[in-house]
C-alpha positions as CSV (number, residue, x, y, z in Angstrom):
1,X,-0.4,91.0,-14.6
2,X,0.6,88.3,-17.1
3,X,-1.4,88.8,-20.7
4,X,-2.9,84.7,-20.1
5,X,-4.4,85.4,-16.6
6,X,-5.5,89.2,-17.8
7,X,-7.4,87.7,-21.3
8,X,-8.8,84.8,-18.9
9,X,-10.1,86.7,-16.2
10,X,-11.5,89.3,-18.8
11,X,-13.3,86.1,-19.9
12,X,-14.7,84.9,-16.8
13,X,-16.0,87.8,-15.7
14,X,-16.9,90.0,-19.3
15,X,-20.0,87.8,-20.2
16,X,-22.6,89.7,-18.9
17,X,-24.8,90.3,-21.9
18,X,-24.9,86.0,-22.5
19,X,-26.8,84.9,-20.1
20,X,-26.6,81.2,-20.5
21,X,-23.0,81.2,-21.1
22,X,-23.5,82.9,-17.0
23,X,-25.5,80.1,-16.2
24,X,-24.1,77.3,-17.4
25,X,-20.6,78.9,-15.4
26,X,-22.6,78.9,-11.8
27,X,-23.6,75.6,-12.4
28,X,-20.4,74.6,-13.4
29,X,-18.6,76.4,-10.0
30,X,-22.0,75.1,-7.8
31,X,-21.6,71.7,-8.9
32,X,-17.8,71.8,-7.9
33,X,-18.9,73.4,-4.8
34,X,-21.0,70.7,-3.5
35,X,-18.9,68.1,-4.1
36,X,-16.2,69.6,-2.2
37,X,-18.5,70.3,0.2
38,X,-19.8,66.8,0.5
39,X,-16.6,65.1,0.2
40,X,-15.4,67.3,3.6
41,X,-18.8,66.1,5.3
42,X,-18.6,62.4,4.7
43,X,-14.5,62.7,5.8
44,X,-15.3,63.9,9.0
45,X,-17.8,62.0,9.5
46,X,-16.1,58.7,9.1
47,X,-13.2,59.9,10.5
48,X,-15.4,61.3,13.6
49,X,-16.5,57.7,13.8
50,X,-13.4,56.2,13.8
51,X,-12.1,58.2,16.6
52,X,-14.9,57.7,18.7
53,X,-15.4,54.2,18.3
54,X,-11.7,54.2,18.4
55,X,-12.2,55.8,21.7
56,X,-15.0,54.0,23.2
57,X,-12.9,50.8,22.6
58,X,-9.9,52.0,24.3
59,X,-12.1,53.0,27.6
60,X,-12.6,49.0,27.6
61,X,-9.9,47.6,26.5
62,X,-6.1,48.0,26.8
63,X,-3.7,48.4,24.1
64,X,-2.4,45.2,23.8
65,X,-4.1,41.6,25.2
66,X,-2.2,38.8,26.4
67,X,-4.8,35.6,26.5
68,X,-3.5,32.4,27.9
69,X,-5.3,29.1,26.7
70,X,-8.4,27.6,28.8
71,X,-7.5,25.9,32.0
72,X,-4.3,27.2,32.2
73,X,-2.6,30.3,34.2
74,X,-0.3,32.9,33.7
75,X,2.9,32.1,34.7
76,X,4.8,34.8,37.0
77,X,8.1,34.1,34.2
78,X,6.1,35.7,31.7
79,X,5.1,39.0,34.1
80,X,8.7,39.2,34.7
81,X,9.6,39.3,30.8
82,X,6.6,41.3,30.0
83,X,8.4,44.0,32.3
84,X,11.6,43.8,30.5
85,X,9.9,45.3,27.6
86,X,10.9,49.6,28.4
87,X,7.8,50.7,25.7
88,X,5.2,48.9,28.7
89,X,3.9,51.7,31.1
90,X,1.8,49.3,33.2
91,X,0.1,46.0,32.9
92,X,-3.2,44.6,34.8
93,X,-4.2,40.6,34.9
94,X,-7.8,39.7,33.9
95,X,-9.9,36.6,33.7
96,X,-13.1,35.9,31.4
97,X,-15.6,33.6,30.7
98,X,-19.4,33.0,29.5
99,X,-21.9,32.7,32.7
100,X,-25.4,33.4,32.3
101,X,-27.1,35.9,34.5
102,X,-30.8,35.9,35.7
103,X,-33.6,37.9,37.1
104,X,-36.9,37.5,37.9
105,X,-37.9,39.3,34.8
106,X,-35.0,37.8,32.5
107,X,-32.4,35.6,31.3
108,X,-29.4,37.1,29.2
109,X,-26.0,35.3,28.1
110,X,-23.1,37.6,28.7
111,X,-19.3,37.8,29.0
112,X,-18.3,38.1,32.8
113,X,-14.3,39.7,33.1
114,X,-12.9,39.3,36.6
115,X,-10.5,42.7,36.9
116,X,-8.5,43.9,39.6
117,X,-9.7,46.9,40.0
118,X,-6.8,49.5,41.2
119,X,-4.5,48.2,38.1
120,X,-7.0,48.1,35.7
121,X,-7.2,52.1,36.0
122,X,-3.6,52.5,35.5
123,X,-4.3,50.3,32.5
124,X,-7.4,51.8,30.9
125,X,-7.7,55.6,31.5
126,X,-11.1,55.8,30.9
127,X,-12.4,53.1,33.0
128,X,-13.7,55.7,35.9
129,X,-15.4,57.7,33.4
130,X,-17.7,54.9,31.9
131,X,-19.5,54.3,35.3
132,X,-22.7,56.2,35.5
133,X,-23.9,54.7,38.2
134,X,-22.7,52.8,41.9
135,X,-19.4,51.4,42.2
136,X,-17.2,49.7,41.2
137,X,-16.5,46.3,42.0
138,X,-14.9,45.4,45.5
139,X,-11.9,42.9,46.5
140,X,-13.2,39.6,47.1
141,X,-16.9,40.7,47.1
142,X,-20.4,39.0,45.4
143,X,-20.5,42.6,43.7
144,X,-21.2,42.7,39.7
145,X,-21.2,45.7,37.5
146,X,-23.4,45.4,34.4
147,X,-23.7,47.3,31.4
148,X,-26.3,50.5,30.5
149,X,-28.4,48.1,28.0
150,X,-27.4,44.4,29.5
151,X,-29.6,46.3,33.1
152,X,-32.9,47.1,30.9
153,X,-33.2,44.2,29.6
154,X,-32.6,42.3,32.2
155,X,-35.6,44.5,33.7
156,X,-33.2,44.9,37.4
157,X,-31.4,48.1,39.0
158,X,-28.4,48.8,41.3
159,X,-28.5,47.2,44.5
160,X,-30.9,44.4,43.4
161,X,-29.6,40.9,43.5
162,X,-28.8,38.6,40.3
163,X,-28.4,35.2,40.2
164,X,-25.0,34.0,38.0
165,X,-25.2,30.7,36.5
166,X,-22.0,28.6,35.1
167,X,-22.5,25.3,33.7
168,X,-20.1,22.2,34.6
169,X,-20.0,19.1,33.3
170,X,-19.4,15.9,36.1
171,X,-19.3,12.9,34.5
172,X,-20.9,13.4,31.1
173,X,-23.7,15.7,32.7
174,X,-23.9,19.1,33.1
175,X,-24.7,21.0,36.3
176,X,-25.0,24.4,36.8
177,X,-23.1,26.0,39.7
178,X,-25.5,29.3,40.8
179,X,-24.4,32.3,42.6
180,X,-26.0,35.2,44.0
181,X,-24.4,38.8,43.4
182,X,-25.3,42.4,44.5
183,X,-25.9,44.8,41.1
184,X,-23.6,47.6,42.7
185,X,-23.1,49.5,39.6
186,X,-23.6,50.6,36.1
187,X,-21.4,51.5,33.1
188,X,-21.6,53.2,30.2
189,X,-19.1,53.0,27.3
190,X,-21.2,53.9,24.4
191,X,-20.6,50.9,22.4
192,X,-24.4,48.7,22.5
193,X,-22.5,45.6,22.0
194,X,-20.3,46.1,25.4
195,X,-23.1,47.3,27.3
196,X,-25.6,44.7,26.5
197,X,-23.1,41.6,26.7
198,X,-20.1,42.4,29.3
199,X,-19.9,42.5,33.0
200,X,-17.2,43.0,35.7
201,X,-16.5,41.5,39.3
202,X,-13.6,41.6,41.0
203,X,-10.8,39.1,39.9
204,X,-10.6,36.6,42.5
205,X,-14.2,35.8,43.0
206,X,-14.4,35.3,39.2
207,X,-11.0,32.6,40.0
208,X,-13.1,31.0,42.3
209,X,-15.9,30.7,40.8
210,X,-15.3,30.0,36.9
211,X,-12.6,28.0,38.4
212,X,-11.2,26.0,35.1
213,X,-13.4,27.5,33.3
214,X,-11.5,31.0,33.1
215,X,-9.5,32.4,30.2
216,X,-7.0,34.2,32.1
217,X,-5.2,37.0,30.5
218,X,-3.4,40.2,30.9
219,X,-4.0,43.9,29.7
220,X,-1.4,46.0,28.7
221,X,-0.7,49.5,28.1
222,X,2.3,51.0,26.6
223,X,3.8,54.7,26.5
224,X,3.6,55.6,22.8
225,X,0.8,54.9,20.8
226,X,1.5,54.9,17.2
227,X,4.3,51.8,18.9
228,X,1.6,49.6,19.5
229,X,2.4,47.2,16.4
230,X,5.7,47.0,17.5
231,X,5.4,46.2,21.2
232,X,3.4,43.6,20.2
233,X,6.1,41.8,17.9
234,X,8.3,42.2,20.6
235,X,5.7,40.0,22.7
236,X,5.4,37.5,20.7
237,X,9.3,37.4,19.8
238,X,9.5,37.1,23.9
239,X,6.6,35.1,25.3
240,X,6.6,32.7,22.4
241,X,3.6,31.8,20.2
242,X,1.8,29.4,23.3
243,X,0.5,32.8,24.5
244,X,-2.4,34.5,22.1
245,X,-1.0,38.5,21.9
246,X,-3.5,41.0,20.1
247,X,-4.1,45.1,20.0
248,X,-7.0,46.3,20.3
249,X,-7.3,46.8,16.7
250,X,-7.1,43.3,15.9
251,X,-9.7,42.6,18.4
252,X,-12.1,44.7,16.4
253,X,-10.7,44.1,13.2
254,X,-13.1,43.8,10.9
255,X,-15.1,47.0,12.2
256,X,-11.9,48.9,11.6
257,X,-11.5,47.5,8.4
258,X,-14.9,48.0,7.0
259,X,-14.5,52.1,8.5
260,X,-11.7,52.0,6.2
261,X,-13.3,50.4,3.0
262,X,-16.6,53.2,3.2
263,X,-14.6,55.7,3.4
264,X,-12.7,54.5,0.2
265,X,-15.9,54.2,-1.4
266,X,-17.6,57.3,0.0
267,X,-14.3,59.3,-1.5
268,X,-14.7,57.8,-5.1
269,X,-18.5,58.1,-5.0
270,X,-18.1,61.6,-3.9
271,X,-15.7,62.4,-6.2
272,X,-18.3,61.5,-9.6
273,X,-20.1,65.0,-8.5
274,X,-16.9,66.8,-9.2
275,X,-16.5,64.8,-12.1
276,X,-19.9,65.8,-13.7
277,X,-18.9,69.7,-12.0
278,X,-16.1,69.2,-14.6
279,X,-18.1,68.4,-17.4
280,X,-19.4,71.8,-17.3
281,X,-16.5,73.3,-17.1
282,X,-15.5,71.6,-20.8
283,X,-19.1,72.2,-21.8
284,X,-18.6,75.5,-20.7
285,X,-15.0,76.5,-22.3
286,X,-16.3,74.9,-25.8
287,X,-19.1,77.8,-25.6
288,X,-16.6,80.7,-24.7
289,X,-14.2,79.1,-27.6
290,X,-17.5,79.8,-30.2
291,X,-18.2,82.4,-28.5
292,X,-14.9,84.4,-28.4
293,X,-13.7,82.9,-31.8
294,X,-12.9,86.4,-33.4
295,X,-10.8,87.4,-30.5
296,X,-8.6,84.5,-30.4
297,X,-8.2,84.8,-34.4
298,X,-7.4,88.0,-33.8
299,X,-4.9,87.7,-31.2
300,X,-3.2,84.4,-33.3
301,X,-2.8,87.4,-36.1
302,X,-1.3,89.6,-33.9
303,X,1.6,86.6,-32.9
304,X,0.1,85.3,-29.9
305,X,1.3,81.6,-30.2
306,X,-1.2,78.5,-29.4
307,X,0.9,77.9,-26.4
308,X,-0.2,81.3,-24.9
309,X,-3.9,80.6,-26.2
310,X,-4.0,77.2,-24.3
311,X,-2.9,79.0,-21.6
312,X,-5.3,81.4,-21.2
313,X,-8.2,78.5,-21.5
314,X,-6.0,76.5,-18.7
315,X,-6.2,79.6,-16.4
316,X,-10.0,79.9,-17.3
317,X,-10.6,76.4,-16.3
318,X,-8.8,76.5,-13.4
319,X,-10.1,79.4,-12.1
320,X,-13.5,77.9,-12.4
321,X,-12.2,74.9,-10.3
322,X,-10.6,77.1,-7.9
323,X,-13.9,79.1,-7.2
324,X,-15.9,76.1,-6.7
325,X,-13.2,74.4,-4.9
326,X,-13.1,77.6,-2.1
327,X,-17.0,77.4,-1.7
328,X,-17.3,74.2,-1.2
329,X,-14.1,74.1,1.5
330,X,-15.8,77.2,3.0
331,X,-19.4,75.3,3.4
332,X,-17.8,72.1,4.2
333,X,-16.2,73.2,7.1
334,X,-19.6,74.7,8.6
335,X,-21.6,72.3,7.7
336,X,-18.9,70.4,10.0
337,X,-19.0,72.9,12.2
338,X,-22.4,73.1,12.9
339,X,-23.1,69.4,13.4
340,X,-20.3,68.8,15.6
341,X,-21.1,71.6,17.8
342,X,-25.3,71.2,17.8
343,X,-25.5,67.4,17.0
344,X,-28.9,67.1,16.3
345,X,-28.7,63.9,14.3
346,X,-29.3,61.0,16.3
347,X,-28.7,57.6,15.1
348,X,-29.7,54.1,16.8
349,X,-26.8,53.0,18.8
350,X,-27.6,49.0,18.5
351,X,-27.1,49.7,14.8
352,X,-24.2,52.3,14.4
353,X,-22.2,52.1,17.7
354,X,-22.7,55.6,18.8
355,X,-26.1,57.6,19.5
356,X,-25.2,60.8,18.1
357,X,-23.2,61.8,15.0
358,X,-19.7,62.6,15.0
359,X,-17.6,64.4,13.2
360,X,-14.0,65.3,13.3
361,X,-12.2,67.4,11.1
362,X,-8.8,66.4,9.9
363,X,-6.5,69.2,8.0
364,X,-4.9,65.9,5.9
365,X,-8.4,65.0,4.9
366,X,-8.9,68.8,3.7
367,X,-6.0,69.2,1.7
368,X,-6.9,65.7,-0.4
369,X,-10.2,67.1,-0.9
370,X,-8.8,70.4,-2.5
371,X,-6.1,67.9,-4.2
372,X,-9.0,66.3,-6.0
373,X,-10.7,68.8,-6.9
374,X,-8.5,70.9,-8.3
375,X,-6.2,68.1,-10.1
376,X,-9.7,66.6,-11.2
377,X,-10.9,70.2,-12.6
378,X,-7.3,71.1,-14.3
379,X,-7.3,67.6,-16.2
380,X,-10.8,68.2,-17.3
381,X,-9.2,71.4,-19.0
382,X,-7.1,70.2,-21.0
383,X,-9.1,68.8,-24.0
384,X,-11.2,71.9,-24.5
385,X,-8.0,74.0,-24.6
386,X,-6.3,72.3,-26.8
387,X,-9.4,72.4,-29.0
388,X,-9.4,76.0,-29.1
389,X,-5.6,76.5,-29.1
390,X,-5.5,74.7,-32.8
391,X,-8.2,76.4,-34.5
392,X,-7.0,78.5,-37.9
393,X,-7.0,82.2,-37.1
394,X,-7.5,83.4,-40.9
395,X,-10.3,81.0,-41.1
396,X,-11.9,82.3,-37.8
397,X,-11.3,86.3,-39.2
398,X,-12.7,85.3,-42.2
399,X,-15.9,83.2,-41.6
400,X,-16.6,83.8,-37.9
């Protein structure tokens, strides 16, 4: 064992008879614990809730959407160039537009997408697995799906009928054009904005119906999914810029980005707890300096230079950091554990997207953690060994 590391673990672990100097060393390795500890916690969190959001989106929505401008449909010359592109497993046509829907007990605004069925599986995966409840709309049918929330507030249930309104305008007036549908199922995608505000029928009643008022559109999903970017320059490079192309994270762009920006700030808030962790660290070198004075004079008389000294206080500090650092990786990590596996925590899902917490664990977001805290707890090191390195060793023997 090297002389540094021997001296510093002597040190660390020789300070039995000063019991503050013992304190102020837990608190010091606590403090670095608990902000490791937190900083894993809030990282799986938010990355849990990007992933699941992430997920909840993509049993909606396709990877890429290809919206056409209002009154005007999808030409069969762009299909055929759409399937030129090799990275495009499948591909599903769509229509939307606003209608408003009404019951007896209630009157709700929502977004009605005509889908044709059998190729929108093949688009979205998850599609099958969002349906709690019925079925799913049928070819040419008066059959509407609504969402989990958009049916208790409208106060109705499956196999009840709803009346679907669409305003026209003739001649400077606007008339409504009413039709009766069949409730013959319910989803469920987790998201409260989707399932209080979108509902599905089958494509070529919503043609017929919404008429020029349709959007039409086409969903597409492609073979790799970190190539979605890509794929979709190729689009527009193809199709031209008359065609709107977007991914789904576009779509839900600013959710994504403000996921991103708290856990930015979560990190750097997180991180002031290791910070003031590191404080007594310095704190608590400056004590075993004083405290240990005659032995570093000492060994400065017997030739150990101040590079060696510094060294040992580096190890000392590190040490600390390394402790604390262990801990809090160790409690993080079952803390995680625990409320992934029990998820006890509920949360409202009109405000936060999801009705339970989640939490994912990601070995990157692990490694940064330890990262921080041990370049943090190293840097705050340095001063109070260099400190100590310098001081006079005949002035030490002498007078301390």
């Amino acid at each position: 064992m090297k002389l540094e590391l021997f001296i510093a673990l002597k040190y660390l672990f020789g300070r039995k008879h000063n019991i503050f100097a013992t304190i102020t060393t837990i608190i010091a390795i606590f403090g670095i614990t608990l902000g490791v500890s937190c900083l894993i916690v809030t990282l799986g969190v938010m990355t849990g809730f990007h992933n699941d959001i992430q997920k909840k989106i993509l049993g909606l929505n396709p990877h890429i959407i290809i919206l056409n401008s209002l009154n005007e449909k999808i030409q069969s010359s762009t299909i055929e160039k759409i399937k030129t592109i090799k990275e495009i497993k499948n591909f599903s046509p769509f229509v939307y537009g606003q209608v408003i829907l009404k019951t007896k007990s209630g009157v709700s605004g929502v977004l009605l997408k005509g889908i044709d069925i059998e190729n929108e599986k093949k688009v979205i995966d998850g599609i099958d697995k969002i349906f709690t409840f019925g079925s799913l709309p049928e070819t040419d049918s008066k059959k509407i799906v609504l969402g989990k929330e958009l049916i208790k507030n409208l106060n109705t249930f499956v196999g009840n009928d709803i009346i679907l309104i669409i305003p026209q305008e003739q001649s400077g007036m606007s008339f409504p054009a009413m039709y009766k549908f069949n409730i013959s199922g319910v989803f469920s995608s987790g998201m409260y904005d989707y399932d209080s505000n979108l509902t599905f029928i089958d494509i070529h009643t919503a043609r017929k119906i919404l008429s020029n008022q349709a959007i039409e559109g086409i969903g597409v999903k492609i073979n790799n999914f970190d190539k979605i970017t890509s794929v979709r320059d190729k689009l527009i490079k193809i199709l031209g810029k008359n065609l709107r192309i977007i991914s789904y994270q576009e779509l839900n762009k600013n959710l994504f980005a403000a996921l991103k920006l708290e856990k930015v700030v979560m990190i750097l808030l997180l991180t002031l707890i290791i910070i003031v962790a590191c404080f007594n660290i310095v704190s608590n070198m400056l004590l075993l300096g004083i405290e240990k004075s005659k032995e570093i004079g000492i060994l400065s008389a017997l030739g150990l230079n101040r590079k060696r000294i510094r060294k040992i206080f580096l190890i000392e500090g590190s040490i600390n950091g390394l402790i604390g650092t262990l801990f809090g990786v160790i409690l993080g990590i079952i803390i995680c554990f625990v409320l992934q596996k029990y998820q006890f925590i509920s949360l409202p899902a009109d405000v936060y997207y999801v009705n339970k917490l989640p939490v994912k664990l990601v070995f990157n977001d692990i490694i940064l953690v330890v990262i921080i805290s041990i370049g943090t707890t190293i840097l705050s090191t340095i001063y109070p060994a260099n400190k100590l390195s310098k001081l006079n060793p005949i002035e030490i023997i002498r007078y301390g």
